[in-house]
C-alpha positions in Angstrom: 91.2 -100.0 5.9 90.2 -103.6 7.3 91.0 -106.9 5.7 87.5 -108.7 4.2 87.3 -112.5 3.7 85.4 -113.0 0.3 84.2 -116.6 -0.7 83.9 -119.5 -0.8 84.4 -119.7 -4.5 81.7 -122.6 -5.2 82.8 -123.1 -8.9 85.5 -122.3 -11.4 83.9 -120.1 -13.3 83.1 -117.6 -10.2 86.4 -117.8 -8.9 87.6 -116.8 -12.8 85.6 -113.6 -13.1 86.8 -112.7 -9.2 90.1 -113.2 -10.2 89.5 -111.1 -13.5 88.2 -108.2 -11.7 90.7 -108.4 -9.0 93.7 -107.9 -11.0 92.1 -105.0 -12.4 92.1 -103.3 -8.7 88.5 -104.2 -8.6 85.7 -101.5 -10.1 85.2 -98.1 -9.8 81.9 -98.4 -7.0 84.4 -101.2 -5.0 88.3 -100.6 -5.7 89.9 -103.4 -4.0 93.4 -104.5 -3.3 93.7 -108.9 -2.7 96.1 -109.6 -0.6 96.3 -113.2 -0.4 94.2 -116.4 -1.7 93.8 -119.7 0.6 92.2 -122.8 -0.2 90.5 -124.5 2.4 88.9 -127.8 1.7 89.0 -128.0 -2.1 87.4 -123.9 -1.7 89.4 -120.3 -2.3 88.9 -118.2 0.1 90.3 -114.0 -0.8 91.7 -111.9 1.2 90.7 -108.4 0.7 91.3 -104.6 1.3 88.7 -102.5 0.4 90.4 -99.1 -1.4 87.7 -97.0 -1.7 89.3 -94.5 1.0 92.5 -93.9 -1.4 93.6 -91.2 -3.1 93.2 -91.6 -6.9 95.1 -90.2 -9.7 99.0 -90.5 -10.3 101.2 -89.4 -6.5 101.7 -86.5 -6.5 106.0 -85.6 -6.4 107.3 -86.5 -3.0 104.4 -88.4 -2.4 106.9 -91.3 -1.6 108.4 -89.3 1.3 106.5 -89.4 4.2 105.5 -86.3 6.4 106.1 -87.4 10.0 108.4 -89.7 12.0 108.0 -93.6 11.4 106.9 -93.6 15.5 107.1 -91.2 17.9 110.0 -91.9 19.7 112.0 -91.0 16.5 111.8 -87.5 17.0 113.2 -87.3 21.0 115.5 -85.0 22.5 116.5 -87.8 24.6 119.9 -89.6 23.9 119.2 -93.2 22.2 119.7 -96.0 24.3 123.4 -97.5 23.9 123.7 -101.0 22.1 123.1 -102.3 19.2 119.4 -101.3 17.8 116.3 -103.0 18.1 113.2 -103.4 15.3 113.6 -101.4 12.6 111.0 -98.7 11.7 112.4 -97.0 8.7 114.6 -97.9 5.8 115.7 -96.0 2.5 118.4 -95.6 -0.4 121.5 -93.1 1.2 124.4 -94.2 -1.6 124.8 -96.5 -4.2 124.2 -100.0 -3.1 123.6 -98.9 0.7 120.3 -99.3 2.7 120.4 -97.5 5.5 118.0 -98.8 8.5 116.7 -96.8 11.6 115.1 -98.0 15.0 112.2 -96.3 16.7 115.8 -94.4 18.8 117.0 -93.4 15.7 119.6 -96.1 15.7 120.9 -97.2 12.5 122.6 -100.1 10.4 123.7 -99.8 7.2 124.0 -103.0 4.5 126.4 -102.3 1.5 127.2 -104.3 -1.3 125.7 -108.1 -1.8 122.8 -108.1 -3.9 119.5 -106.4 -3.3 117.6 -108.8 -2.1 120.1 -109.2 1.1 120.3 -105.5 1.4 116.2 -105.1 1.5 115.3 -108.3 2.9 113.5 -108.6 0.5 114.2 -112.3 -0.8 111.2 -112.2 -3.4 112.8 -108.7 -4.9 108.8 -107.7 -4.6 108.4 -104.0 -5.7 107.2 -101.2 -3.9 103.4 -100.1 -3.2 101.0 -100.6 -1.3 100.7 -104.6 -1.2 104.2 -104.0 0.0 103.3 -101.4 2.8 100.4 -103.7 3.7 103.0 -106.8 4.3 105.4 -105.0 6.6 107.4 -102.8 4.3 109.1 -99.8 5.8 110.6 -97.9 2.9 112.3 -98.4 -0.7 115.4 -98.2 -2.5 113.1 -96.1 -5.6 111.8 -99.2 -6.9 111.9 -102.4 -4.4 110.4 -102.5 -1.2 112.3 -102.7 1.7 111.5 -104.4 4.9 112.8 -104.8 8.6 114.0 -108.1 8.8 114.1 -111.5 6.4 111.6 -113.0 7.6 108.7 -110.4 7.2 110.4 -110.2 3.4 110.0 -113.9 3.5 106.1 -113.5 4.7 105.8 -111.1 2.3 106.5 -113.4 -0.9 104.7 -116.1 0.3 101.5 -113.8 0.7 102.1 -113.0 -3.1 102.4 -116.1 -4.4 99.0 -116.9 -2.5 97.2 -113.7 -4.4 95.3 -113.0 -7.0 98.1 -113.2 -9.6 99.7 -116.4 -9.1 97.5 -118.8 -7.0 95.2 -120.1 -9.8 98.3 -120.6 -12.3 100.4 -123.3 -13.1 103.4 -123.3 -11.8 105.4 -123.0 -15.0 103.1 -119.7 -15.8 103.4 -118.2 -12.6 106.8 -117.9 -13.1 107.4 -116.8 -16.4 104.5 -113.8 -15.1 107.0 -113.5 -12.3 110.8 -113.7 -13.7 109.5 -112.9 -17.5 111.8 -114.0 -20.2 112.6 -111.0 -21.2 114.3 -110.4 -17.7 115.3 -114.0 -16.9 115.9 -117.6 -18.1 112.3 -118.0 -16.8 112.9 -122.4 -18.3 115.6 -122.5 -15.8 113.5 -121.0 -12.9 111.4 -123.1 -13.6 113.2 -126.1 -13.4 115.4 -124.9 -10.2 112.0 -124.0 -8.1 110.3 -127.3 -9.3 112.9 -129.3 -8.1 113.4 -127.2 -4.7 110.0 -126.9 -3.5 108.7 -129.9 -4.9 105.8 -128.7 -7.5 104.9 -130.0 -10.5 105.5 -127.3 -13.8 101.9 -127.7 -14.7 100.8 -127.9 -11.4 98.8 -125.1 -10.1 99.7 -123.2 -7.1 96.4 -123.7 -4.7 96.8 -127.5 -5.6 100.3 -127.0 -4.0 99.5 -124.5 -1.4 101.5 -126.5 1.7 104.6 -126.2 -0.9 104.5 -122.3 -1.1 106.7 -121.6 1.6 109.4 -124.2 -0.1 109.0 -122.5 -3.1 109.7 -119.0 -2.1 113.0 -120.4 -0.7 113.9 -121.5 -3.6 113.0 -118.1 -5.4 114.8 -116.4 -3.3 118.0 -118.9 -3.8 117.7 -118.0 -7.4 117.0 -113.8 -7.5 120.1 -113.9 -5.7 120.7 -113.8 -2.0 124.4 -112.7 -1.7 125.4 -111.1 1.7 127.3 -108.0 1.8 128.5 -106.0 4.9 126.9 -104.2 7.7 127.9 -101.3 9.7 126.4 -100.1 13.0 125.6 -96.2 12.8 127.2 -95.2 15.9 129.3 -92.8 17.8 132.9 -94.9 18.2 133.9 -98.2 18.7 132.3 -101.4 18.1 129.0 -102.6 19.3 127.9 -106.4 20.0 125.6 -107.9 17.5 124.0 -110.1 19.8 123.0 -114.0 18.9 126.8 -115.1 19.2 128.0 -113.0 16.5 131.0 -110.9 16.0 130.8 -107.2 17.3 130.0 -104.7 14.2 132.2 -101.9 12.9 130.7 -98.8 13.1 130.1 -95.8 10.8 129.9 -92.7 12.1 132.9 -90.5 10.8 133.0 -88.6 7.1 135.0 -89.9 4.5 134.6 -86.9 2.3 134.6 -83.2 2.6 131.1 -82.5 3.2 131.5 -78.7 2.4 132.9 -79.5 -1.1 129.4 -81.4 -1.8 127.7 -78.5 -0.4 129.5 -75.9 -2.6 128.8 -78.0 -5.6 125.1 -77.9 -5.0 125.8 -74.3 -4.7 127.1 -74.0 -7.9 124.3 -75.6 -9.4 121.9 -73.2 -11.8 119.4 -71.7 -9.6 116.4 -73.5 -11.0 118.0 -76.8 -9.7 118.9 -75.4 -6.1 115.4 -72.9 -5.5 112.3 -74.1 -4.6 109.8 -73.6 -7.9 106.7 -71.3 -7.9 102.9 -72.4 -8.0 103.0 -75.3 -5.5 105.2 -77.1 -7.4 108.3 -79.3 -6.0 112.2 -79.3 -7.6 112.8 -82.8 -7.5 116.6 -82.0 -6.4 115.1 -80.2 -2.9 112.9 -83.5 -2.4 116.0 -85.4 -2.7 117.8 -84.1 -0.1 114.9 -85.5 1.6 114.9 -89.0 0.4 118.9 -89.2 1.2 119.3 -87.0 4.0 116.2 -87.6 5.9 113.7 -90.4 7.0 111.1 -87.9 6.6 109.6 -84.5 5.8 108.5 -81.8 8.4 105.7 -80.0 7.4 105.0 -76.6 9.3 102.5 -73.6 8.8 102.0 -75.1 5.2 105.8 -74.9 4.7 108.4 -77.7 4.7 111.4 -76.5 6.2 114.5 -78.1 4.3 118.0 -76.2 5.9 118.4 -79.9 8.0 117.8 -82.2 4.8 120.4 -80.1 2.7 122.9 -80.3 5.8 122.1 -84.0 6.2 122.4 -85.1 2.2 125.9 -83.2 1.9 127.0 -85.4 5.2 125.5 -88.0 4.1 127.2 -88.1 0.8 130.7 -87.5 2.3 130.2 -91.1 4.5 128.7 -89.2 8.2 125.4 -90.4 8.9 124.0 -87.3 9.8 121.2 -86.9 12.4 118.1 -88.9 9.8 116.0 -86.0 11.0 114.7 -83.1 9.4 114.2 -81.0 12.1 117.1 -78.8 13.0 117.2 -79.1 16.7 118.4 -83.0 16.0 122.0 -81.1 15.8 121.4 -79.6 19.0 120.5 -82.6 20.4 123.1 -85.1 18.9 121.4 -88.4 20.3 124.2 -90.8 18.8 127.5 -88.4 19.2 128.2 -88.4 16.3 129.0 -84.9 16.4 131.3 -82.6 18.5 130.0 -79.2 20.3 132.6 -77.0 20.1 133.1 -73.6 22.0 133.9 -71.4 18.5 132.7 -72.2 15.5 135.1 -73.3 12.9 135.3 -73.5 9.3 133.0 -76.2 8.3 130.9 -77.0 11.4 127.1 -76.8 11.7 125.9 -73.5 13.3 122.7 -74.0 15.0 119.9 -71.5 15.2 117.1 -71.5 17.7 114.0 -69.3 16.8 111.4 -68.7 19.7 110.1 -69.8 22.3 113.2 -70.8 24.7 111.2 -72.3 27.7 112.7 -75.6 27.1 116.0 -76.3 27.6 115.8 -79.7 26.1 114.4 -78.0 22.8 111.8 -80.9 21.9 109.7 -78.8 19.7 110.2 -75.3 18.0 111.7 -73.9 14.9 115.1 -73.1 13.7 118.0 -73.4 11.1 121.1 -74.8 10.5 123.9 -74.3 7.7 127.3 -74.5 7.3 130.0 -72.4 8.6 131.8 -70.0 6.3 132.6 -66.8 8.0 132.1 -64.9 11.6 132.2 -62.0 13.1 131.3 -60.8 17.0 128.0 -60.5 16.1 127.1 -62.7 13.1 127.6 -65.9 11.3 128.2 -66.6 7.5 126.1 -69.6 6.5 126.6 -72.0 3.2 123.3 -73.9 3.8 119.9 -74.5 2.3 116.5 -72.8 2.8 118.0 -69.7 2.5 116.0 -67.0 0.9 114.7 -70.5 -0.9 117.5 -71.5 -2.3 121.1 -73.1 -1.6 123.6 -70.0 -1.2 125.5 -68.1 1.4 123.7 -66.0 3.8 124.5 -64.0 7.0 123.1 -64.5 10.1 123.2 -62.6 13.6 124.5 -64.5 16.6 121.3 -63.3 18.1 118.4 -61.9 16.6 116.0 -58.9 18.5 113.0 -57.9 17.5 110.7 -55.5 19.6 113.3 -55.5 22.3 113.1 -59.4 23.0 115.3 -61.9 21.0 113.9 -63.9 18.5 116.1 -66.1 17.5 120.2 -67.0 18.4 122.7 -69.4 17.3 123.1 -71.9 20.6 125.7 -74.8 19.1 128.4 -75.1 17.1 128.6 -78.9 16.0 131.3 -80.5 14.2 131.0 -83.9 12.6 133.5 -86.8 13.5 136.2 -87.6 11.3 138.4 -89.9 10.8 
């Protein structure tokens, strides 16, 4: 969907009905989304993406979750590149008050704690959709966008307070639309940002448009910009930050006992734990998604889920699991952040390998994974997800044969660091 320039507005009373209809998403023959206003010689000038592509109706559940790696290189055999990691592709919600962030290798920071703004970068606390996708965001926290660094957040305000909402309003009533009342002492935001960026309370916003950029730095001084920590997720020791500053602590082993987390999602009624009839999805499967997982696999019409359940219950106890869905990423272990043991212990990940087995780096292809309860010579007693559709214990042979050949065998036994 390309960007359109629309204008020059010649008079007010154009640029009014423009503005009316664009806040309405446009009309039915020409849905639009406006990006950004800019006045140019005493003229507005919009910005504007034409929406008649989209999907309309409500999103459908899980919509929010998308169905293939953020780029490419995300879903490699290949062990990520040591160091600290480079842009981030991919961010989401993993615990309460954590953002978790992932490069194109897979590798990961963490922010916890401060206030929201520092943990999304998002300095202008903009919410999610797609005006946010469309400025840079790479994920949510279930409500406010997330984006890779500061200053795309930063870009990202700005480009708001240039749309369709806010440029042709005072100052004074572009904030009280923005920080209502009801949600904030909208007098004394006001004041602070008039002061700050040097804008008049009556003034209107393309009169002032040079000030913007002053004015989101003062918006962001008062939604709160409060740093917290941030972790490196990594295999052990510490890991230079670059720029001059201090190495980073890294995450990488469980706090908690991931198989008690696992049993308790067992113990959960089976509507909770089974995947629902008629197309339908349980919101508690999709959530082992959005926490264990930057994104869905989607196979033969199927999604395959025994790696998200492994990955929320980790997760949850304080490992940061592999961030993939597949369940070859245990096989591979990019990060270390597991070890391959020679006999499976209670606890470990068992990892299944379903034909073909021409690769030995295992790039592509299906399999399983679950936690191990129980062995024998020949088979393997599995706490895990996706099986039989649900979340329960299941046996498994060490390898499978059908028509003579094998089909499918268990080729790791991965334990998670801990401390």
């Amino acid at each position: 969907m390309a960007d359109e320039v629309w204008g020059p507005f010649e008079s007010e009373e154009t640029f009014t009905q423009f503005r009316i209809i664009a806040e309405d998403g446009g009309t039915p023959e020409k849905p639009v989304l406006v990006e950004e206003l800019r006045s140019k010689e005493g003229k507005i000038f919009a910005i504007v993406r034409d929406l008649s592509a989209a999907a309309a109706g409500p999103p459908a559940p899980g919509s929010d979750i998308p169905d293939a790696p953020p780029v490419a290189e995300f879903e490699s055999p290949d062990p990520a590149p040591a160091g600290a990691p480079g842009t981030f592709v991919s961010a989401r919600k993993t615990a309460h008050l954590t953002i978790t962030y992932l490069d194109a290798q897979g590798r990961g920071l963490i922010r916890q704690g401060g206030t929201r703004a520092w943990r999304n970068c998002n300095p202008g606390n903009i919410q999610r959709g797609p005006f946010a996708l469309g400025k840079g965001a790479i994920g949510d926290d279930g409500r406010f966008a997330v984006f890779p660094d500061e200053g795309t957040g930063r870009n990202a305000l700005v480009a708001l307070l240039r749309g369709p909402k806010y440029f042709d309003l005072s100052l004074r009533d572009a904030i009280f639309k923005y920080a209502p009342p009801t949600e904030n002492p909208s007098d004394r935001y006001v004041q602070f940002v008039s002061e700050k960026a040097g804008i008049g309370p009556a003034q209107r916003l393309r009169e002032a448009d040079d000030k913007i950029p002053a004015m989101s730095e003062a918006i962001k001084v008062i939604e709160g910009w409060k740093e917290g920590e941030e972790a490196l997720l990594g295999a052990t020791g510490a890991v230079d930050a670059g720029a001059g500053k201090p190495p980073l602590p890294v995450v990488s082993r469980a706090a908690g006992n991931w198989m008690e987390i696992a049993r308790q999602e067992a113990a959960r009624p089976p509507v909770d734990r089974t995947e629902w009839a008629g197309g339908k999805s349980n919101p508690r499967i999709l959530d082992y998604f959005r926490i264990g997982t930057a994104w869905r696999e989607v196979t033969q019409d199927e999604t395959d889920w025994c790696a998200a359940f492994v990955n929320y219950c980790l997760v949850n106890a304080g490992h940061p699991g592999t961030n993939s869905p597949g369940a070859r990423s245990f096989f591979w272990n990019r990060n270390g952040r597991f070890e391959s043991l020679a006999a499976p212990k209670p606890g470990c990940i068992v990892v299944i390998r379903r034909l073909p087995f021409d690769d030995p780096k295992w790039a592509l292809g299906p399999g399983h994974v679950g936690f191990f309860v129980a062995g024998t010579d020949s088979s393997v007693t599995l706490l895990g997800g996706n099986q039989s559709n649900t979340v329960r214990e299941s046996n498994f042979p060490k390898e499978e044969r059908s028509g003579g050949k094998v089909v499918a065998k268990v080729v790791a036994y991965m334990m998670p660091i801990t401390s």
